[in-house]
N, C-alpha and C positions, 0 to 999 in steps of 0.2 A: 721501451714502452710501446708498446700498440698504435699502431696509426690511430687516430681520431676522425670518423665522420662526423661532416657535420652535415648540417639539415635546419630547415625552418621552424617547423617544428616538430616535437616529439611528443607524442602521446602515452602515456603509461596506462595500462587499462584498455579493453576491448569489449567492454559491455557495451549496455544500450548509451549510456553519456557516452564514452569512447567512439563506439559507432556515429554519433551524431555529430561530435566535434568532427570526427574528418570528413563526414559527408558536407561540412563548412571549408574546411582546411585545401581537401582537394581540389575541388573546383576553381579558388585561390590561386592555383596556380604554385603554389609552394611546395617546396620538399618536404616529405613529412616520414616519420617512419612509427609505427604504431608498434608498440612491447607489450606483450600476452605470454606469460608461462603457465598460465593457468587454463582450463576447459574452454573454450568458446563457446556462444553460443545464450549468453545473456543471464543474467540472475533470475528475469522472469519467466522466459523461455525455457530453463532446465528446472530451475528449484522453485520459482515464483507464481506468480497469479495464471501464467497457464496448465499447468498441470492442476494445481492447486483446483483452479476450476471446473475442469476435467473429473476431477473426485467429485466436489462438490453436485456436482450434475448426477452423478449416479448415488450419492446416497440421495438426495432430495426425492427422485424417479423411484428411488425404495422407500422412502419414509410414505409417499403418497398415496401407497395402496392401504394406509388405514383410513382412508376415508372412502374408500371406490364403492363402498353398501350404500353411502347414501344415495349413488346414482343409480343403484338397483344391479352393479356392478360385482356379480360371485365369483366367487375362489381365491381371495385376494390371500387367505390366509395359508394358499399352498404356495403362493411366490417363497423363495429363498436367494438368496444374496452368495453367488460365489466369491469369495473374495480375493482369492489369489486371480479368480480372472477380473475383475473389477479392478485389480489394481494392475494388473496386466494393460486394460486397455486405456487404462490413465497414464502409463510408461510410451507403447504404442502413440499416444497423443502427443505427448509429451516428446518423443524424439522426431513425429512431425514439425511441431512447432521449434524445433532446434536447426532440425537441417532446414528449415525457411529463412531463418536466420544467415544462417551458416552460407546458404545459395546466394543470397544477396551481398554479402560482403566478405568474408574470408577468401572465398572461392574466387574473387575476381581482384582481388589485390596484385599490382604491379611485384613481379621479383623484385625480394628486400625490403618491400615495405613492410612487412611483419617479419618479427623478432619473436620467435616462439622462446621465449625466456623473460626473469623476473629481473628486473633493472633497481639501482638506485643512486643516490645521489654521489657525485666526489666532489662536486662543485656548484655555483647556482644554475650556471648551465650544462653542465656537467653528466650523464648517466654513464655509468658502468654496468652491463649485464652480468649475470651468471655463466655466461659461455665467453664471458672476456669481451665484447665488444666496449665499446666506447663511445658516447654519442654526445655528439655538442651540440647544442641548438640555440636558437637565437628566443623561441618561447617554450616551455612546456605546459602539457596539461595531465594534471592529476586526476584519475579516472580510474581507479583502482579498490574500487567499491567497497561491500563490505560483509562480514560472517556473523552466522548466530553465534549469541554469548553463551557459553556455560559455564557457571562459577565455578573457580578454582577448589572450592569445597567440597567439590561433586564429583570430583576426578574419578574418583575410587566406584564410584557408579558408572561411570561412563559406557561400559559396554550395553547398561540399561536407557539409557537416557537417547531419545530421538530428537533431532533438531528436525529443520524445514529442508536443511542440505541431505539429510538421509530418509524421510519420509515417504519419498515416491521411489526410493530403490527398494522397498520394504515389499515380500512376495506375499504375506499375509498380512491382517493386523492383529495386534495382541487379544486378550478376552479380556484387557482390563488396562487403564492407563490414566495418569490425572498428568492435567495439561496444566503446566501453572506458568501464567501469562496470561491474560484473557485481551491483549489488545488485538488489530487488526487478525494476525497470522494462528495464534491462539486461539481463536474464536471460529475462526474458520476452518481451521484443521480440528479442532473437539466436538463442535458443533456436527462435521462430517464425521467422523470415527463413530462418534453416538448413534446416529442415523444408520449406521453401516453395522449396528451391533453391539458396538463396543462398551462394556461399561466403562463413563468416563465419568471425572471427576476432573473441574473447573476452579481454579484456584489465582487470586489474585489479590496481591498488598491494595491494590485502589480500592475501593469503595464501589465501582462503578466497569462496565466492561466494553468489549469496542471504543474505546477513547470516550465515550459521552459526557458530555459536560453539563447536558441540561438535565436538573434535577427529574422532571416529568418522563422524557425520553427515556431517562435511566432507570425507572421504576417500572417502565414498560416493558424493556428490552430484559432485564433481570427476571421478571415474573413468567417473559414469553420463555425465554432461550433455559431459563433454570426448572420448568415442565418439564424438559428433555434431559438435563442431566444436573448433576448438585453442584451449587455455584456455593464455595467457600471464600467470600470476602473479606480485603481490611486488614490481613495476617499474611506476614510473608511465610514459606512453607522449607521445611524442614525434612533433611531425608537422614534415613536409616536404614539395614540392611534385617528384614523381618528374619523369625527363625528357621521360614522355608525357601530361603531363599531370593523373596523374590523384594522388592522396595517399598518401606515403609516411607507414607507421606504423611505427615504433621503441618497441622495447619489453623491456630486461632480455637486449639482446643480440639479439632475435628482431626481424626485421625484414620488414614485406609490404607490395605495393601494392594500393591497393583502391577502386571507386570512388567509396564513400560511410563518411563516417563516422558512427555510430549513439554520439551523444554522452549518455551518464547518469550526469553526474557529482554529481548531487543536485541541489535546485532551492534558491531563493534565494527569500525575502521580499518581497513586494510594499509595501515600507514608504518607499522613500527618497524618496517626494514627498509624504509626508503631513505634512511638517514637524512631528513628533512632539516636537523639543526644546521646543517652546512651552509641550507640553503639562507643562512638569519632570519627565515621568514616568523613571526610573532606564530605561538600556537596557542592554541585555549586549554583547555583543562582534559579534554580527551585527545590530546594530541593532532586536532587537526589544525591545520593554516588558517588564520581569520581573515575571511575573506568578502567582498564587497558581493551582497547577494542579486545587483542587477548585472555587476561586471564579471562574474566570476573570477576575478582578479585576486590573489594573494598581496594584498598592501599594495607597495609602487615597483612590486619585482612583474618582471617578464614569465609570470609564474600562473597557472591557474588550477582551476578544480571544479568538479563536476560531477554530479550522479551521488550514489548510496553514500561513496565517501566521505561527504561532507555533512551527513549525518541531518541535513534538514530539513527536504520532501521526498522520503525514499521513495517514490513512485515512477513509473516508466515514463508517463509523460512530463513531470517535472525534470527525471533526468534529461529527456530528448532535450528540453529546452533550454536546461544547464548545458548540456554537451552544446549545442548550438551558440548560445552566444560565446562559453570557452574559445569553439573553436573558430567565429567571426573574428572574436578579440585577438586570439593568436593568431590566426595568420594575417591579417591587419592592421594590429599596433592602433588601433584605433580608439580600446579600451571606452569604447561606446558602451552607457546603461540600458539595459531593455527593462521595459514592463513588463513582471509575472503576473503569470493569471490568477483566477479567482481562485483559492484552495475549494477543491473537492476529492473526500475520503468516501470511500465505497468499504464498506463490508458486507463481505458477501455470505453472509449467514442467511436464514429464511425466517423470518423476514429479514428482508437487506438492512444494514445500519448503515447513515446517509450524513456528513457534516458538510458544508459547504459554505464559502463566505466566512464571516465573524461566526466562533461559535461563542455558548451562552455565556463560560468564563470571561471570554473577552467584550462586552457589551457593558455600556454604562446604563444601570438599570433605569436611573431617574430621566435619560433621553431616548428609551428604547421602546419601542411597543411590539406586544409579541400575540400571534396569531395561531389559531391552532387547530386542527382537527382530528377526532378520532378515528378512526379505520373499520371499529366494528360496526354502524350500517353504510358504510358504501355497499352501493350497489354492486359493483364490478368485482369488489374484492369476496361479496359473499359469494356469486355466483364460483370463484373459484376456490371458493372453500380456506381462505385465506384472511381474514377481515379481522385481524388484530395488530396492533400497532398505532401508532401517534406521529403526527404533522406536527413541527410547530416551525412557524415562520418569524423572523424579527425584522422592524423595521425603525428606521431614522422617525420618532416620533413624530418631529417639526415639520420634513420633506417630505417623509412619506417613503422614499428613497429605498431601497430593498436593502438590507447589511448581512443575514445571510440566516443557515434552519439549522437545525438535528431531526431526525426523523427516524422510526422505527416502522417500515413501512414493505409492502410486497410490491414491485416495481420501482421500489425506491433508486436504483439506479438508473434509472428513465428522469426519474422525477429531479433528482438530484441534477443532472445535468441541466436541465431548464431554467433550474433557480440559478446556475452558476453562470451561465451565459443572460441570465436579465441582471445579473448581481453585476456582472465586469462589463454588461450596457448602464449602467446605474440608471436600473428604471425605479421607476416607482412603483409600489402597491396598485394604484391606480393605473396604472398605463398597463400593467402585464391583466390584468381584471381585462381589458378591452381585447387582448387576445382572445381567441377561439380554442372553445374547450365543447369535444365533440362529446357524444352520451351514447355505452356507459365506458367510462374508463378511469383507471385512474387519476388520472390527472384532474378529475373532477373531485377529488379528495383534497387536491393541493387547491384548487379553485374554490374549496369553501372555505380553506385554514386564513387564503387570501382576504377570502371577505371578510373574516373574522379578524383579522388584520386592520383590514380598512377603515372598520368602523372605531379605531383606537389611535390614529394617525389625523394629524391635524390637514394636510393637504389633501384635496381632493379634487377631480373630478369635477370639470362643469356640465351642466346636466345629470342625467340619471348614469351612473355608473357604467353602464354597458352601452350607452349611445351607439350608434356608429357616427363613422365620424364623417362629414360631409368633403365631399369634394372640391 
């Protein structure tokens, strides 16, 4: 048998949570050794919200020139759209923001602390690589993210079918594609493609797109984003093989041919070759570890988990934050809880789709008061030809206390951050009102959903609203 190293601990995984647990772990002073047989370089970073961005930015920059007449602005109608270089300089970006990645932590790892192979269990401390090694440690951390799902029914399309993981290796895009998924990554990748030319076709079993939970929001966002292309709701979608070849998509009656499909039907766990039953740890229904969401901990084992893997804020800063306390906990047995932050979801469609805090699902209606503004006469948003979309704010009836929005709005990511930093000060209606809100900008949009808010909440305010406040 193999010698056994051991080590403090072991990391499985080298994404952005992986990255952050050992940027906890080392300083600790611990042996650590980090297992990657997969690409480096992040899920956001090569396949995720930076590249994704990157696109985003250059169709929005092309969608814009049908409006450049009204500034007295001609020729807008001789622009064209290369597209294999447009997606050239989204790749170009895209492997910027990798080797950034890549310079700050691959590249300065001690010999032997990475294990360029995929490991898993023979024991609860236990790992086995692929190239034979064998690693004992006294904690580990599971940080071994996750992939987009394609249904097993679709196999036989596969060659047609685009995920988020082959998207930006793509040197053109199709003349024709239905995206069925319309949450986060869906929406933002069909939303782009449309802008960039593409006939696209939106398809999703919810009722509703971008995650939105609040009825208004979702009336708004569906009338805005389905101008631009056809939003099939309500009906899961169906594929067949048309008679020229190319993919027929069936959908609640509605039926089109198209050459590619833009598959985002949520991703899946990277767990089913870790041989995790060894470890007895309890699992849930998709195979992942049930684990304590301030501890990162897996039940009372020396085990933990972190990032896309565990399947409940895929996002880079909740991962950071995962991987952080994982890797406090492992390397100091300390199994300390930390406070998560406020949730906040960013879609980045045009206009942005924005949750933060409680959304409208999770509110009790008969204690809630809700606040709202419209977007077409703001000032700031007309001036850039932008001014459609909806605010709504909710708040603790009784306190006044902020609980959290949905919103369909242009700056919405600006906006969105503001309400989540007075949401996790747990201000009130009232107290964020005494803030400065300079003219014109948006934020004066959120500053009258506010008002509208305030006047429905039973705390308020001594004196006139906007006082200042004495010294």
């Amino acid at each position: 048998m193999q010698e056994e190293r051991q080590v403090d601990v072991a990391i499985i995984g080298l994404g952005s949570a992986g990255l952050y647990a050992l940027g906890k772990v080392r300083p600790a002073g611990k042996s650590v050794v980090a297992i990657d047989g997969g690409e480096l370089g992040t899920t956001c970073a090569r396949v995720g919200c930076m590249p994704s961005k990157a696109a985003i930015q250059v169709a929005e920059d092309y969608h814009r020139r049908k409006i450049f007449s009204r500034y007295g602005l001609e020729g807008a109608d001789g622009l064209d759209l290369d597209l294999a270089e447009a997606m050239e300089h989204v790749r170009d970006l895209r492997d910027t923001f990798v080797d950034r990645v890549l310079g700050n932590s691959s590249d300065n790892f001690p010999e032997g602390m990475l294990i360029d192979s995929y490991a898993h269990f023979v024991e609860p401390d236990l790992l086995k690589t692929e190239d034979g090694q064998r690693i004992r440690a006294k904690a580990i951390i599971i940080a071994t993210g996750s992939r987009p799902v394609v249904p097993a029914a679709w196999e036989e399309f596969r060659d047609d079918i685009i995920t988020s993981d082959e998207f930006f290796e793509l040197e053109t895009l199709p003349a024709s594609a239905a995206v069925i998924g319309l949450g986060v990554i869906g929406l933002e990748i069909g939303h782009t493609m449309a802008r960039m030319g593409v006939e696209v076709t939106g398809i999703d079993m919810a009722e509703t797109i971008g995650g939105i939970s609040d009825p208004e929001v979702a009336r708004q966002a569906i009338d805005i984003i389905g101008k631009e292309m056809p939003l099939w709701l309500g009906a899961g979608a169906e594929l067949s093989r048309a008679e020229d070849g190319r993919i027929r998509v069936s959908a609640g009656g509605n039926s089109v041919v198209v050459d590619k499909v833009f598959a985002s039907l949520g991703r899946t766990p990277n767990v089913e070759k870790l041989n995790l039953a060894v470890t007895g740890a309890p699992l849930d229904e998709r195979g992942i570890p049930v684990f304590d969401r301030n501890i990162m901990q897996v039940g009372d084992l020396p085990l933990y988990i972190a990032g896309d893997v565990d399947g409940e804020r895929p996002l880079l800063h909740e991962a950071g934050d995962e991987g952080r306390i994982a890797g406090h906990n492992a390397a100091t047995g300390e199994n300390r809880a930390f406070r998560r932050k406020t949730p906040l979801n960013i879609v980045f469609s045009d206009p942005n789709i924005v949750h933060t805090g409680a959304r409208y699902d999770e509110l009790d209606p008969d204690t809630t008061a809700i606040g709202q503004m419209a977007i077409a006469p703001v000032g700031r948003a007309l001036i850039m030809g932008k001014n459609k979309g909806l605010i709504r704010v909710y708040a603790d009836k009784a306190s006044g206390r902020l609980l959290g929005s949905e919103m369909i709005t242009v700056k919405g990511e600006n906006l969105g951050h503001l309400l989540a930093w007075c949401i996790q000060k747990e201000m009130t209606v009232g107290e964020v009102l005494q803030m400065p809100f300079y003219h014109p900008v948006m934020e004066e949009a959120l500053q009258a959903a506010l008002y509208d808010l305030y006047h429905k909440v039973d705390a308020k305010n001594e004196g006139p609203i906007t006082e200042l406040q004495p010294l």
